[in-house]
PATI-83439 format. One record per residue (C-alpha): residue in one letter; z, y negated, x. Coordinates in steps of 0.25 Angstrom, whole numbers, plus 5000, padded with zeros to 4 digits. Each point is the difference from the previous one (the first is absolute). Layout:
<pts>
AZYX
...
</pts>
This chain:
<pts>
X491246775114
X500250144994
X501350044994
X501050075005
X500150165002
X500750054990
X501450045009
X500349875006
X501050095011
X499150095006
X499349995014
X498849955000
X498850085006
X499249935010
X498650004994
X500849924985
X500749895012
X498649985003
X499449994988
X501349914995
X499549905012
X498650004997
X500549974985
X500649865004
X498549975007
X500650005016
X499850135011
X500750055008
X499649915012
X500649894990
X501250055002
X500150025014
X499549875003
X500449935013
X500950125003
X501049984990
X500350094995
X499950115010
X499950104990
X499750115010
X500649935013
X499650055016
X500750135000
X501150054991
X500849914991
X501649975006
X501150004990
X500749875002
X501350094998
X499850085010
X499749865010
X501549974995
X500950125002
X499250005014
X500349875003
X501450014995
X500250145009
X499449945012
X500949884999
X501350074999
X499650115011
X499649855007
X501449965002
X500650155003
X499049985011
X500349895006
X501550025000
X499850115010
X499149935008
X501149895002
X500950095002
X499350095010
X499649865008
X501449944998
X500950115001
X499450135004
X499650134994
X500550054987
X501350065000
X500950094991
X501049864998
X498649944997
X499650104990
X501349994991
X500349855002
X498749925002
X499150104990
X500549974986
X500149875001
X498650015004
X499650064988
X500749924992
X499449875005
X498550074998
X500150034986
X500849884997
X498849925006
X499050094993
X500649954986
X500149855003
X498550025003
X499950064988
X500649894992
X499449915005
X498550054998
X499650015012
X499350134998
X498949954991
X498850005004
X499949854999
X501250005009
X499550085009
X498749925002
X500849875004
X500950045011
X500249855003
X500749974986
X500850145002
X500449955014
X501349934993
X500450094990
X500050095010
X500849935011
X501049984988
X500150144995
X500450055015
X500949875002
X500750084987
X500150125006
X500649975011
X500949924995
X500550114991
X500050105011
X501049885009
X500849994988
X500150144999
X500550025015
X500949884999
X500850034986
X500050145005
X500849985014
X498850085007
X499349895008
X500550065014
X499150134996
X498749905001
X499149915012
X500049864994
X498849995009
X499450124995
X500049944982
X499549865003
X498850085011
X499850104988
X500049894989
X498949915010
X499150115003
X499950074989
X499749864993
X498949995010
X499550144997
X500050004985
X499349855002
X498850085009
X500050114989
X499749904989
X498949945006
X499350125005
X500150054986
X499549894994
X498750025008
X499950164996
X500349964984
X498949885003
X499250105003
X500250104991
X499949894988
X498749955005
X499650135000
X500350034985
X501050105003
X501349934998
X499649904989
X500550014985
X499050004990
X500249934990
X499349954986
X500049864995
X500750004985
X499349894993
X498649915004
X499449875001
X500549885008
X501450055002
X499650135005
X498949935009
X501149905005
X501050135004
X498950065007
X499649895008
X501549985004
X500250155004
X498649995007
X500549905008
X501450035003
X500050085015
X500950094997
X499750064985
X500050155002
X499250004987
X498650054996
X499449964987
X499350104993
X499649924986
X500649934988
X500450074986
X500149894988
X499850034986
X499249874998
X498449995000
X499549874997
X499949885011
X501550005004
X499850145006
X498849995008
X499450165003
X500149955015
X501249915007
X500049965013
X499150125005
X500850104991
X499550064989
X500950034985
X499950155001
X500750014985
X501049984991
X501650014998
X499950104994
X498850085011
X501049965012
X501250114999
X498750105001
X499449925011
X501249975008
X500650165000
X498550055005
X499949895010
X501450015005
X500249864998
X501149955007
X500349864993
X499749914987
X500149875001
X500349924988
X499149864999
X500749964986
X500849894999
X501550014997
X500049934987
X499150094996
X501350084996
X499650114989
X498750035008
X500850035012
X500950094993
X499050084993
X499350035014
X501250035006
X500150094988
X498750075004
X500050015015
X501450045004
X499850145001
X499049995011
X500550025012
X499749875005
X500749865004
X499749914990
X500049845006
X500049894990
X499349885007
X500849875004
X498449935007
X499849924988
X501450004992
X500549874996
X501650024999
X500550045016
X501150085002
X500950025012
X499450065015
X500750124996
X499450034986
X498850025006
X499450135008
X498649965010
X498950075002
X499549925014
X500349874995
X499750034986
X501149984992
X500450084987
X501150064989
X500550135001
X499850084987
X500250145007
X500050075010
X499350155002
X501150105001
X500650055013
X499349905010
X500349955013
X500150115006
X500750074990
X499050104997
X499850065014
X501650035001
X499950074987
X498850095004
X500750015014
X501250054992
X499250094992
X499250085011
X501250025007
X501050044987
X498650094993
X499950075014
X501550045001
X500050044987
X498850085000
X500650095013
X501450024992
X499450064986
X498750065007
X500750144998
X500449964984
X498549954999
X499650155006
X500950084989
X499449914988
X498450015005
X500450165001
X500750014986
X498949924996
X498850095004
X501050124994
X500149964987
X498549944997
X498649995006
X499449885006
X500449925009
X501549955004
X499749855001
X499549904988
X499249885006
X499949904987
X499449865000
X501249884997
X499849845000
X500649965014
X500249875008
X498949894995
X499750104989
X499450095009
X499950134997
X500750115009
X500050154999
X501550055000
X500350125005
X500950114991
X500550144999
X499150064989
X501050014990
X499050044987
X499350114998
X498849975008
X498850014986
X501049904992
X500249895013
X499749854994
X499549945012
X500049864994
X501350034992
X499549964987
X500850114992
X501849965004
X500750135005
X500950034989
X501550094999
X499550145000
X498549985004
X499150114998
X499349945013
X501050025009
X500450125010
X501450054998
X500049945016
X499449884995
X501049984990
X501250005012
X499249915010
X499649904990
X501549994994
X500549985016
X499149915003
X499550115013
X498650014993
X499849855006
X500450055017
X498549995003
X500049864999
X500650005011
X498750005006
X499349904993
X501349925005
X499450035014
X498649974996
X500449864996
X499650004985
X501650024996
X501149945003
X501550105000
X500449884990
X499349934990
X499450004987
X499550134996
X498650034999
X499450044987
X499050064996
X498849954995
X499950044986
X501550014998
X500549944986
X501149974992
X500049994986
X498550034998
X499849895010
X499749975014
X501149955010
X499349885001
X499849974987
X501450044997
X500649905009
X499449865002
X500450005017
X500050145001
X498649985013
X501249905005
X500750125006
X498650025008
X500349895009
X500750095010
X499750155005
X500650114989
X501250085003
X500550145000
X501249944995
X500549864995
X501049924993
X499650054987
X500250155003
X501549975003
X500449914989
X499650114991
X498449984996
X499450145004
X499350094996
X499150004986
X499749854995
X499650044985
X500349874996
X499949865002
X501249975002
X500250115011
X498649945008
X500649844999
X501450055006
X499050065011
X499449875001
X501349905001
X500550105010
X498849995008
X499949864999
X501449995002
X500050075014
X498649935006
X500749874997
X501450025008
X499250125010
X500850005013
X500250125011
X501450034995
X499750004985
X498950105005
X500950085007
X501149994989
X499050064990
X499750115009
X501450045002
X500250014983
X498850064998
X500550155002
X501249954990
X499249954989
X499150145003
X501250074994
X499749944987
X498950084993
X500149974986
X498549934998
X499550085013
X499150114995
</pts>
């Protein structure tokens, strides 16, 4: 098998995955084999995290719906005493049903292919909520206000619908699964009969939501077989972070044996920075833990080793927040992005925006919109040079927009183009070093912070680490910040660095 390219962290091209397949003696209709995986499904691939937050919406808006059918059946049409007395408690009871759902994991997509096992938790979780709503109307004194009739017909039909949801769904994500659009693609991490024991079980567990594409291991003698229960070793530890980024892997599981202690480490060392969930099979593990140790893919069981950052739905609210933020904003500074392009054009030729390549989410690259702050002969489109106090590069304009932080507005629209995030880790440039060296050779983590969109601004920018990273020190605080903020991302940490970001602005000292 050849070697690996010499910058591990790039995207592939497609024409070196090919040859990287041919290398471990299988083809591309080795891979695909029985269908699994669907590596280009029937139609475009669904995101599993969009099927959540739909699923989730749908259900809250479910009961919101059904309280006014009772209601228009039992009692009439909506009145005014309606609107003020029976809507909040409405609400409430939906997005309290929505997060007992949501703790119970119910909008998996495992879940969500077995509405017989869901039935139950479901039954329990509306059972809650109303029982919290009667407490609520009965400590409150406020009982005379609400139809006894109309809470227990409520609870019952919309028990009846959220049960009729769950298995029509189940029958579209069926579909969609058999299809190869919904399913996980995931690489088997170690071979021989452990990993071929693993396959066969998630082969023939019904609900798996899993597709195969092949098996990385680092051995090559008899133990490692080149192909394993009709999947093929595509390459080794060390070619899987490459592989798995250009492949869009969304899943590694683990065929090593707990005991097995220092080896798990070190690959836990190697491949937390993907932007994967990485599983940790419990199919032929001797010690057993408790049910609830355990996470199931169909009737697979495994150990959490971790989990991809901002899933379950998490990422769709984020970019909902996003669009909808990025397009405010752009409509309130509009006129402060007019008078910048114009001073722009005054002061020096060339054009007002600077598109520059940067490492984005998977390591991907993305071309980031700025205001041309340089003299447009002396831009360093790959960064390879850091702007320093009192550049000769920079336009007197340039000077003011870079120390404010208004040469970055533009962003705004790769914010709506889905390549950036309004908070995360800030995208760098491709060349951009610190000490003599790359950022990623700087800071052993550093592609970790790739495991979600970049951002305009992020945790980092507010605690104090902007502007030039000369040093080693300056790019790891970067780092930690980063890693700190995808580790412990919610919406009102988002939120609550977008309302310090204009403060930490004021500071300008290493902005320049």
């Amino acid at each position: 098998m050849r070697n690996a390219p010499d910058n591990p962290h790039r995207t592939i091209p497609t024409n070196e995955l090919e040859t990287l397949i041919s290398d471990a003696n299988v083809t591309r209709n080795d891979i695909t084999k029985h269908n699994k995986p669907q590596l280009e499904g029937k139609g475009s691939r669904i995101s599993a995290d969009l099927v959540a937050g739909s699923m989730r919406v749908v259900e809250a808006v479910l009961l919101l719906v059904m309280s006014v059918v009772v209601y228009a059946i039992y009692l009439g049409t909506y009145t005014t005493d309606m609107l003020m007395v029976y809507t909040p408690l409405v609400i409430a009871a939906s997005g309290l049903f929505s997060v007992f759902l949501h703790a119970a994991k119910l909008y998996s997509v495992p879940a969500l292919l077995q509405p017989v096992k869901a039935v139950p938790k479901l039954t329990a979780a509306l059972v809650a909520v109303f029982a919290a709503m009667v407490a609520f109307v009965f400590f409150s004194k406020i009982g005379e206000n609400y139809s006894r009739v109309w809470l227990g017909s409520w609870m019952l039909s919309s028990l009846g619908a959220a049960t009729i949801l769950r298995f029509a769904v189940a029958r579209a994500v069926q579909r969609w699964t058999l299809a190869g659009r919904l399913n996980r693609r995931a690489l088997i991490v170690g071979g021989g009969e452990t990993a071929a024991r693993l396959i066969k079980a998630l082969e023939s567990s019904k609900n798996s939501d899993v597709s195969i594409v092949g098996i990385f291991d680092d051995r090559d003698d008899e133990r490692s077989p080149g192909m394993v229960a009709g999947y093929p070793k595509l390459g080794t530890i060390d070619q899987l972070e490459q592989f798995a980024r250009s492949m869009r892997i969304d899943l590694l599981l683990i065929t090593l044996p707990v005991q097995a202690e220092s080896r798990l480490i070190e690959l836990a060392r190697k491949l937390w920075i993907l932007p994967v969930d990485i599983r940790l099979s419990a199919n032929s593990q001797i010690l057993r833990y408790s049910p609830r140790a355990y996470s199931y893919i169909g009737d697979v069981a495994f150990l959490d080793i971790f989990d991809r950052p901002l899933g379950d739905g998490q990422s769709m609210i984020k970019t909902l927040t996003d669009k909808v933020l990025a397009s405010i904003a752009l409509v309130l500074v509009s006129p402060v992005m007019l008078l910048i392009a114009i001073a722009i054009k005054l002061e020096s030729s060339g054009a007002v925006l600077f598109k520059q390549k940067r490492y984005g989410f998977n390591n991907e690259l993305v071309e980031v919109y700025k205001f041309r702050s340089m003299y447009t002969d002396r831009c360093d489109e790959d960064a390879a040079q850091l702007v320093t106090r009192d550049d000769s590069r920079v336009t007197r304009i340039g000077r003011f927009i870079r120390a404010t932080s208004l040469d970055e507005l533009p962003q705004l629209f790769n914010v709506l183009q889905g390549n950036l995030s309004l908070v995360g880790p800030r995208p760098h440039a491709t060349q951009a070093k610190a000490d003599n060296a790359l950022y990623q050779e700087a800071v052993e983590s550093y592609y970790a912070r790739h495991r979600v969109k970049p951002g305009i601004t992020g945790w980092a920018q507010i605690n104090g680490w902007r502007g030039e990273t000369d040093t080693v020190e300056k790019i790891q605080q970067r780092v930690e910040h980063d890693l700190y903020y995808i580790e412990n991302w919610s919406l009102m940490l988002d939120l609550y660095i977008l309302m310090r970001t204009p403060f930490a602005l004021l500071n300008t000292d290493q902005a320049y």
